[in-house]
C-alpha positions as CSV (number, residue, x, y, z in Angstrom):
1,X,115.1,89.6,89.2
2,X,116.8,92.6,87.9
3,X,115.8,96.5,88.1
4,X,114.1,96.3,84.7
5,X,112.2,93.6,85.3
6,X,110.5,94.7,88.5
7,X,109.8,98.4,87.1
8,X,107.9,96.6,84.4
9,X,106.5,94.5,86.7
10,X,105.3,97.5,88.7
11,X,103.7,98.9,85.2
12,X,101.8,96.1,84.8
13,X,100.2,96.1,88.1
14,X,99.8,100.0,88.7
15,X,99.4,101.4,85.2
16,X,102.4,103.5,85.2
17,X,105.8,104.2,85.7
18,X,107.7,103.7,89.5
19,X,109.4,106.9,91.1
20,X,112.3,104.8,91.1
21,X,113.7,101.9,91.9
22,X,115.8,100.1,95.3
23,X,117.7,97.1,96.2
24,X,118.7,95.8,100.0
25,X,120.7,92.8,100.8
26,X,120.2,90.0,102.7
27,X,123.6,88.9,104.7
28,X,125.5,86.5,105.8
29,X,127.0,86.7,109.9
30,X,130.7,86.2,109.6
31,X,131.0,85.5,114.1
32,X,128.8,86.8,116.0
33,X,126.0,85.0,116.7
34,X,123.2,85.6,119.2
35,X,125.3,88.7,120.9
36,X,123.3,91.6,119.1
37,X,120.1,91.2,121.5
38,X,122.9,91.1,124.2
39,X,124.4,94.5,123.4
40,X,127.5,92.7,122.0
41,X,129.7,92.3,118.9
42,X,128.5,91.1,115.1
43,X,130.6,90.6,111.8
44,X,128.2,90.2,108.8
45,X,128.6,91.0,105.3
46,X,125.9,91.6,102.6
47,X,125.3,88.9,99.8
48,X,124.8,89.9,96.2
49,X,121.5,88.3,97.1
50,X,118.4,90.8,97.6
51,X,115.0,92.2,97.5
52,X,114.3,95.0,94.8
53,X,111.5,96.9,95.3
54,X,109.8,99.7,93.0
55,X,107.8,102.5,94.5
56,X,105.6,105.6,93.8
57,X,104.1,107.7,96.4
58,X,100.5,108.3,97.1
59,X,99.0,111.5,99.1
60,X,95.6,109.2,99.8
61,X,96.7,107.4,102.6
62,X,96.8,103.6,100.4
63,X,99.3,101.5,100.8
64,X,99.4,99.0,98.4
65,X,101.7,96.1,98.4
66,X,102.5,93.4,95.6
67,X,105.2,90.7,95.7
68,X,106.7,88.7,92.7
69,X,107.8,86.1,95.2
70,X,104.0,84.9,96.6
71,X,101.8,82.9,94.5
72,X,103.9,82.9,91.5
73,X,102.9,87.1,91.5
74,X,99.2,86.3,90.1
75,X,97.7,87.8,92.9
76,X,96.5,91.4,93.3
77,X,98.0,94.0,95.0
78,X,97.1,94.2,98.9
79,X,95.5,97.5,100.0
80,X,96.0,98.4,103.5
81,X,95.3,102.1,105.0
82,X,98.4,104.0,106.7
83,X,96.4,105.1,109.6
84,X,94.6,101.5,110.0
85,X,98.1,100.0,110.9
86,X,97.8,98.2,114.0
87,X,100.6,95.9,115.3
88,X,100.3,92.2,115.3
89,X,97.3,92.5,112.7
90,X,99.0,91.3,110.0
91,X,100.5,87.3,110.1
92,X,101.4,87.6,106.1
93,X,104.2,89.1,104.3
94,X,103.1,92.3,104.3
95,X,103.8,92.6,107.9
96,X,107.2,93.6,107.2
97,X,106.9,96.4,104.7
98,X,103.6,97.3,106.3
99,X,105.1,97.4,109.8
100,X,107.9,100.1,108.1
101,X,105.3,102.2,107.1
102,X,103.8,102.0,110.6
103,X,107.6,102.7,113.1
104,X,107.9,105.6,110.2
105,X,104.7,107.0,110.4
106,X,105.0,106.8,114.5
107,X,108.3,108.3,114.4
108,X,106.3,111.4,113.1
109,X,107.5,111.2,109.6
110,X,104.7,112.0,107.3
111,X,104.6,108.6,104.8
112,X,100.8,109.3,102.9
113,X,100.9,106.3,101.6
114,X,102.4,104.3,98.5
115,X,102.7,101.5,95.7
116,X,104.9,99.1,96.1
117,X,105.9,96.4,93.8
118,X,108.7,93.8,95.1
119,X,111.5,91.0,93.9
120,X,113.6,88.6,95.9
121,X,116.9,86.2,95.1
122,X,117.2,86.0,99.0
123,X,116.1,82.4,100.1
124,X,113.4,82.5,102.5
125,X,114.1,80.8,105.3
126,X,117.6,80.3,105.0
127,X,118.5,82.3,108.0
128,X,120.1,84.9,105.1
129,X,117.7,88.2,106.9
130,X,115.3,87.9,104.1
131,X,113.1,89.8,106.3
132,X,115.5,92.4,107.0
133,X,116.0,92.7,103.4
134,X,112.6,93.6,102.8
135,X,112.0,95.9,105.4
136,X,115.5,97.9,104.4
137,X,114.4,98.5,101.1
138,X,111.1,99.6,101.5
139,X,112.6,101.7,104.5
140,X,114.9,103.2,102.0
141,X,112.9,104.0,99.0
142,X,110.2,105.9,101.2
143,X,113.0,107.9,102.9
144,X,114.1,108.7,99.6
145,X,110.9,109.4,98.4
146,X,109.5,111.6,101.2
147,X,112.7,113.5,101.6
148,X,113.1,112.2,105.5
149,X,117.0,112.4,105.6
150,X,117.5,109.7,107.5
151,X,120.6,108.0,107.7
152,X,121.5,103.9,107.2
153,X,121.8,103.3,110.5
154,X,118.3,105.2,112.0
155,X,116.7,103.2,109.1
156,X,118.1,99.8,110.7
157,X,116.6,101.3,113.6
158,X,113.0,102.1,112.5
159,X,112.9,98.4,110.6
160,X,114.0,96.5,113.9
161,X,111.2,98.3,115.8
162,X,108.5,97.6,112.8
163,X,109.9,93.9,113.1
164,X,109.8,94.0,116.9
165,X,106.6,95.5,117.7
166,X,104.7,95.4,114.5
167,X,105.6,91.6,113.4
168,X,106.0,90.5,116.8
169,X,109.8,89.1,116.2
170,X,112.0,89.9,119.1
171,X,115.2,90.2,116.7
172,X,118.5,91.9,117.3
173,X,119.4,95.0,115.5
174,X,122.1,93.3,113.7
175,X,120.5,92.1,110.8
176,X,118.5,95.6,109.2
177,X,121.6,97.7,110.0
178,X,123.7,94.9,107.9
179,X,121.3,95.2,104.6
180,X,121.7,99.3,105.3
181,X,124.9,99.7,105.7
182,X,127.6,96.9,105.1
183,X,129.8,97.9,101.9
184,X,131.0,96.1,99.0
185,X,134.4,94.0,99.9
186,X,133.7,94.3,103.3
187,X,132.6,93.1,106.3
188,X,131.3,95.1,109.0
189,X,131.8,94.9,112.5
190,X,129.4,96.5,114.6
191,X,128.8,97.4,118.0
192,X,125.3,97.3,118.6
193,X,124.8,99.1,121.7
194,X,125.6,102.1,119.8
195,X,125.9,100.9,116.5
196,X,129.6,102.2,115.9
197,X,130.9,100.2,112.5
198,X,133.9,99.8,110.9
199,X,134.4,98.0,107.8
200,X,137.1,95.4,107.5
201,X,138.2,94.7,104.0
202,X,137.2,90.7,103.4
203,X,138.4,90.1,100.0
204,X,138.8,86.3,100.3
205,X,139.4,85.5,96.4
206,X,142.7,87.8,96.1
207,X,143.8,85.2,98.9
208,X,142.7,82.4,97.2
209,X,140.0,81.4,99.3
210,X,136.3,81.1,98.9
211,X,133.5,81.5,101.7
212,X,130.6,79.0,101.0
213,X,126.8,79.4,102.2
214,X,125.2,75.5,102.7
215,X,121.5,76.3,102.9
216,X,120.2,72.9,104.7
217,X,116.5,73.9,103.5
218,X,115.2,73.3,106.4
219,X,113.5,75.2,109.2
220,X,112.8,73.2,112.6
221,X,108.5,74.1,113.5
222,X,110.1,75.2,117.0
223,X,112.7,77.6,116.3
224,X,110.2,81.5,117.4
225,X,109.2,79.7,120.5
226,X,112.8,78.9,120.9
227,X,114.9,81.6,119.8
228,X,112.0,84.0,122.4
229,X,113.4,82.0,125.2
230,X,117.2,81.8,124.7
231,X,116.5,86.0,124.8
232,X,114.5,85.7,127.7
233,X,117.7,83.3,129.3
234,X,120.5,85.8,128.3
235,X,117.9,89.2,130.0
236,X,117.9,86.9,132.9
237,X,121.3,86.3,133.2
238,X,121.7,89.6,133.1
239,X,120.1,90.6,135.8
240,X,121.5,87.7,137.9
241,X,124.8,89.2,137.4
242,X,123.8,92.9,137.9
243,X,124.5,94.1,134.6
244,X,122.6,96.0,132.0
245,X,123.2,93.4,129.5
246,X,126.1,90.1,129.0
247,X,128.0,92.3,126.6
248,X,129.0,94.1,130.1
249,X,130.4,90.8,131.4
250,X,134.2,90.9,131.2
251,X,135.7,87.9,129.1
252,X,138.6,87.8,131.8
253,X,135.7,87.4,134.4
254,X,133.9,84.9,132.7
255,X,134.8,82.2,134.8
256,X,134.1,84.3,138.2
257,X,130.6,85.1,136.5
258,X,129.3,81.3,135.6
259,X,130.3,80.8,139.8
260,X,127.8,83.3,140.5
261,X,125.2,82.0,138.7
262,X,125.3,79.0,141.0
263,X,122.5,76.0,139.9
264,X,121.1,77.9,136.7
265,X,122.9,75.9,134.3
266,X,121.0,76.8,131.5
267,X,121.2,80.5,132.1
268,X,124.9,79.5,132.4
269,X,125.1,78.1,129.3
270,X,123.8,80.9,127.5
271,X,126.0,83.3,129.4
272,X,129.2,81.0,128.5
273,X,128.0,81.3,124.8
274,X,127.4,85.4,124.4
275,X,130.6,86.1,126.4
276,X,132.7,83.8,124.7
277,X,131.6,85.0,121.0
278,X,131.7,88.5,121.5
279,X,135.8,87.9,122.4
280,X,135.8,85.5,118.9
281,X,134.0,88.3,117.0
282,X,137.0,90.6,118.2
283,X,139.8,88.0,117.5
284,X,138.2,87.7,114.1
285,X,138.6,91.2,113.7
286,X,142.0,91.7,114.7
287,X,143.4,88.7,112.4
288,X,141.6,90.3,109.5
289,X,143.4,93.5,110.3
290,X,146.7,91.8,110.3
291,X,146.0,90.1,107.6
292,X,146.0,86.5,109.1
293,X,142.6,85.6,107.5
294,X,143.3,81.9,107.6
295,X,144.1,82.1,111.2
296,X,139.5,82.6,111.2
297,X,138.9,78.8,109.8
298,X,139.3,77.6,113.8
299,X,137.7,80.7,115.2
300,X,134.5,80.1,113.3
301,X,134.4,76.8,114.1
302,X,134.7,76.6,117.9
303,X,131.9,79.3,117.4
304,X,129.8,76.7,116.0
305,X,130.5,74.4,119.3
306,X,129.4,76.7,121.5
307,X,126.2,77.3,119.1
308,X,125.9,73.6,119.3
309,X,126.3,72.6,122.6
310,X,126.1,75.6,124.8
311,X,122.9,77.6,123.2
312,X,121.7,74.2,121.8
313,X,120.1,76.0,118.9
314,X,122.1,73.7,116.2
315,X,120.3,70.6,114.4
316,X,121.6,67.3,112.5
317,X,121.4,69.0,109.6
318,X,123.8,71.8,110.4
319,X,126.1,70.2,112.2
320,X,126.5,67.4,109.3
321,X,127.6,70.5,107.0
322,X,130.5,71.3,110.0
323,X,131.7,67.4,110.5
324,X,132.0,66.8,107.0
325,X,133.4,70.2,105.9
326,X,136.0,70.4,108.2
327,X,136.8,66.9,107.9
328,X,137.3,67.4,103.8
329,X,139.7,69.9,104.1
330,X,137.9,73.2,105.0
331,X,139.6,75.8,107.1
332,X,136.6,76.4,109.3
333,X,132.7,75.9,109.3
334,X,129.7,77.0,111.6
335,X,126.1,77.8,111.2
336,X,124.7,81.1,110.6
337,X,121.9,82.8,111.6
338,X,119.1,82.0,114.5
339,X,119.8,78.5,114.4
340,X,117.5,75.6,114.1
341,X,118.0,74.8,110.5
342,X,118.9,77.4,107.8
343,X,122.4,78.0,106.7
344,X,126.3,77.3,107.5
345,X,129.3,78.9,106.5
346,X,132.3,77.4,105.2
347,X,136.1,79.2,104.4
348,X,138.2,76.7,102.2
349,X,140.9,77.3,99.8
350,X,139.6,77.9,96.4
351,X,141.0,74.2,95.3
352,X,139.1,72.8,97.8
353,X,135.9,73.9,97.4
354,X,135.2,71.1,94.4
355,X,135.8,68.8,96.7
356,X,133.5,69.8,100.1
357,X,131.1,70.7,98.4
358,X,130.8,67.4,97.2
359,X,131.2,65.9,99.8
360,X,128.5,67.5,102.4
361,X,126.1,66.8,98.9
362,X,127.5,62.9,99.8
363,X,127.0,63.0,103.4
364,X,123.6,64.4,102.9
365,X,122.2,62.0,100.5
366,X,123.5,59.3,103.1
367,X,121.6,60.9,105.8
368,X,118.7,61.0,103.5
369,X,118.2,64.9,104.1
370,X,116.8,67.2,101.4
371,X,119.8,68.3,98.8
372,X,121.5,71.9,100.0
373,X,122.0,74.4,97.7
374,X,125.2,75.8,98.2
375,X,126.9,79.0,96.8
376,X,130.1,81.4,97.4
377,X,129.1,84.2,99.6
378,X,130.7,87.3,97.8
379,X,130.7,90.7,100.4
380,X,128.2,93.3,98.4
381,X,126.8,96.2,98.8
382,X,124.6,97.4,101.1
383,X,120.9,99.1,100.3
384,X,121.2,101.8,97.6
385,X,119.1,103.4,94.8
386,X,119.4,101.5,91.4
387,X,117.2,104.0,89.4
């Protein structure tokens, strides 16, 4: 849905014009999976796909929310008061912008209140940070709004903590500072102990190459109980090793670490996993840089092994799009995202792509699983002001 569309949709609902009007991306994670609650390494790149949101402040202390995306936009706005905001009250979509208005409003900035009238092309569930999405741009349009000055990466910040403490999500950082601040053509590699970025130029289609997204549709019922204690394994490890986090375990040491650990193989496990991909997230990085972008198909997918059987957080469904890309021709393949269902990345050359995608569409109607949808990932832009 396109700026026009939502502004009138925003008429319609409030009886006048927006003060403008915002977009935030959702993303795809190049390498670097599971490493961002662990102080590590990411790669992601923002999708053309995103949520546009059009706002007006208020100096009564309303908030009112309204998405196109839930029952087909018939129903009426939600009110909610700023200084009612409580965390963990709210287990409906409105969480997320709600729970930006809340870290803000904590922070000490002085958000009174506002109309909000939202749009999303990012599939829900997908593992593409609709969420993220969503926060970022309602993030953005009230610091733009209320003059706060605050920059991409202290937005990232403030959404995290609304999806931390007001949601009740225990997610990384890498996600809402990908939607604020990854650039078109780019990918963005981010440390995010102190969120230093640099963007590496990813322009696959002047190399004749394509990056595909396979969304599996599914989600596995287990996957927040799940994803809570492969956090809760990595902090442990942690401290087992004496460290402040497993981004401070040497990838030359790795092997005298897992001996440390002694019988806790399944904090080893874990340990093995973030250690391992933070070194492929900075492999990736320096064949990008000198230009060997091929070279990334194998990187990506040995990343996917050690998502598979090392953090166990893979499912049939993700690991049939892997098999059967690589095995028709594809450079490299792994999932994306928190795991248990959602999405998987695959590099091919552009000929190819015909070809795999047809296939995994084959091996999927053979396994009897729900049709994928699957589209090129193109690196966008990151949040920004349309109108």
């Amino acid at each position: 849905m396109g700026a026009q569309q939502v502004r009138d949709g925003f008429v319609g609902l409030y009886g006048a014009e927006p003060e403008g009007v915002w977009a935030a991306p959702g993303r795809v994670n190049l390498i670097g999976e599971h490493t961002d609650y662990n102080d590590g390494f990411v790669m992601p790149f923002a999708l053309p796909h995103g949520t546009v949101a059009a706002v007006s402040r208020r100096t009564d202390g309303l908030l009112r929310l309204h998405s196109a995306d839930v029952g087909g936009g018939a129903a009426a706005p939600v009110g909610l008061r700023v200084d009612e905001l409580t965390p963990e009250s709210d287990r409906e979509w409105t969480a997320y912008p709600a729970g930006v208005v809340w870290a803000l409003r904590e922070a000490g900035h002085a958000v009174t209140g506002a109309d909000v009238h939202l749009a999303s092309t990012v599939p829900a569930g997908a593992g593409l940070s609709s969420s993220a999405a969503l926060e970022v741009v309602v993030a953005l349009a009230l610091n733009d709004l209320f003059e706060l000055g605050l920059r991409g990466w202290q937005l990232a910040r403030l959404c995290q903590r609304a999806e931390n403490v007001y949601v009740g999500a225990p997610t990384g950082i890498m996600d809402q500072t990908a939607s604020a601040c990854c650039a078109e053509g780019h990918a963005l590699f981010l440390d995010t102990r102190d969120l230093a970025q640099k963007q590496i130029p990813f322009d696959l289609a002047a190399e004749g190459m394509r990056l595909l997204v396979v969304d599996t549709r599914v989600k596995h019922a287990h996957s927040g109980g799940e994803y809570g204690k492969r956090r809760a394994g990595c902090e442990k490890g942690a401290a087992l090793l004496g460290v402040d986090a497993l981004r401070d375990v040497p990838y030359a040491e790795l092997d005298a670490a897992l001996g440390r650990l002694g019988d806790e193989e399944e904090v080893r496990r874990l340990v093995r996993h973030v250690v391992t991909e933070d070194e492929r997230v900075e492999r990736v990085v320096s064949l990008l840089e000198s230009g060997d972008t091929r070279a990334i198909g194998p990187v990506l997918t040995e990343g996917h092994l050690s998502l598979r059987d090392d953090f166990r957080i893979s499912c049939p469904e993700l690991d049939l799009v892997v098999d059967t890309a690589n095995a028709a021709g594809a450079l490299g393949a792994r999932m994306t995202g928190g795991g248990f269902g959602g999405s998987a990345i695959v590099l091919a050359e552009e000929t190819d792509v015909p070809a795999i995608t047809k296939a995994i569409e084959e091996a999927f109607a053979a396994a009897g699983f729900t049709t994928p949808r699957v589209f090129e990932a193109v690196p966008s832009a990151g949040a920004r002001r349309l109108t």
